[in-house]
N, C-alpha and C positions, 0 to 999 in steps of 0.2 A: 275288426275281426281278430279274434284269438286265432293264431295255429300253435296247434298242439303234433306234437311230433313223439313218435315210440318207435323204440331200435332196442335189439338185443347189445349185450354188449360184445365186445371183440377187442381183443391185442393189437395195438399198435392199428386205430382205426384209419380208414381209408379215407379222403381227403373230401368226398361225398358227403360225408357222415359227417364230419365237423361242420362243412356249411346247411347242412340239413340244422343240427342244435346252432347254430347261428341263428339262421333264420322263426327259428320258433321261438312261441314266447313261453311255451312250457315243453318239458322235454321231460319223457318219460322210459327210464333204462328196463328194459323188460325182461327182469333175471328168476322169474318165478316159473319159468320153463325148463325143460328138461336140456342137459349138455347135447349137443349134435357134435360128436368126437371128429366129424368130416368136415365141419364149419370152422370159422375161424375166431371164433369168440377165446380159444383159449391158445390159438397159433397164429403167426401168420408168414408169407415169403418175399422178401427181400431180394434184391436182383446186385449180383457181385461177379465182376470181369466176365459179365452174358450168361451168366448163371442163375437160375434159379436156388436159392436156400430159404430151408423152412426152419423156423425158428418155434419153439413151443414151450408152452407154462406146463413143467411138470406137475399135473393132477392126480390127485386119489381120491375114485369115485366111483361108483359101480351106475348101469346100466338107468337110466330113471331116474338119478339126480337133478334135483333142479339145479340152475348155475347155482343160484346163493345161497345153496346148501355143498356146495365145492369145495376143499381145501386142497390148498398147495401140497403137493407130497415130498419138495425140500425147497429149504428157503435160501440155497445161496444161486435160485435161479435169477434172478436182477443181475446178480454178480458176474454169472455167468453169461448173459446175454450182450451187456457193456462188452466185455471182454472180447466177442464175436463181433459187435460193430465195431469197436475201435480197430480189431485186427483187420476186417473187410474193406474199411473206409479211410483209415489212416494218412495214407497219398492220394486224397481226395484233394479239391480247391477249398478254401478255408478250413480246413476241418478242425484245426489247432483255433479256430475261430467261437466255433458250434460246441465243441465238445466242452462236456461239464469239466 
């Protein structure tokens, strides 16, 4: 039997979601819907010394956008995000391990 699996996309997906496209034998990213500014497809939160922080892909995009009609509204967000893990996680166990 084939499983076929379809999931929006999201930043920094949840651990769910990777063995969901594990398990299927096709796997279908489903970006031809409209952004939901409240979901997490272009943000997500990170838990640092019992905190919650939210972390987000700065977009420009009006109202009714599909996702893959999306673009970035500046690109040194990667840059910018590293920069926030490395500071939150730094004196973590391995980290000088994991980190690129």
């Amino acid at each position: 039997m084939t499983v076929i699996s379809i999931h929006q996309p999201s930043y920094w997906p949840w651990l769910g979601l990777c063995d969901k496209v594990a398990r299927s034998d096709i796997f279908v990213v489903l970006d031809n819907v409209d952004l939901n500014k409240e979901a997490y497809q272009h943000r997500n939160i990170f838990l640092f010394q019992g905190k919650k922080k939210m972390i987000t892909i700065p977009l420009s995009y009006s109202l009714g956008t599909k996702i893959k009609n999306i673009k970035v509204s500046h690109l040194n967000w990667k840059k910018d995000h590293l920069e926030k893990f490395k500071n939150w996680y730094k004196k973590a166990p391995f980290f000088e391990y994991y980190w690129p």
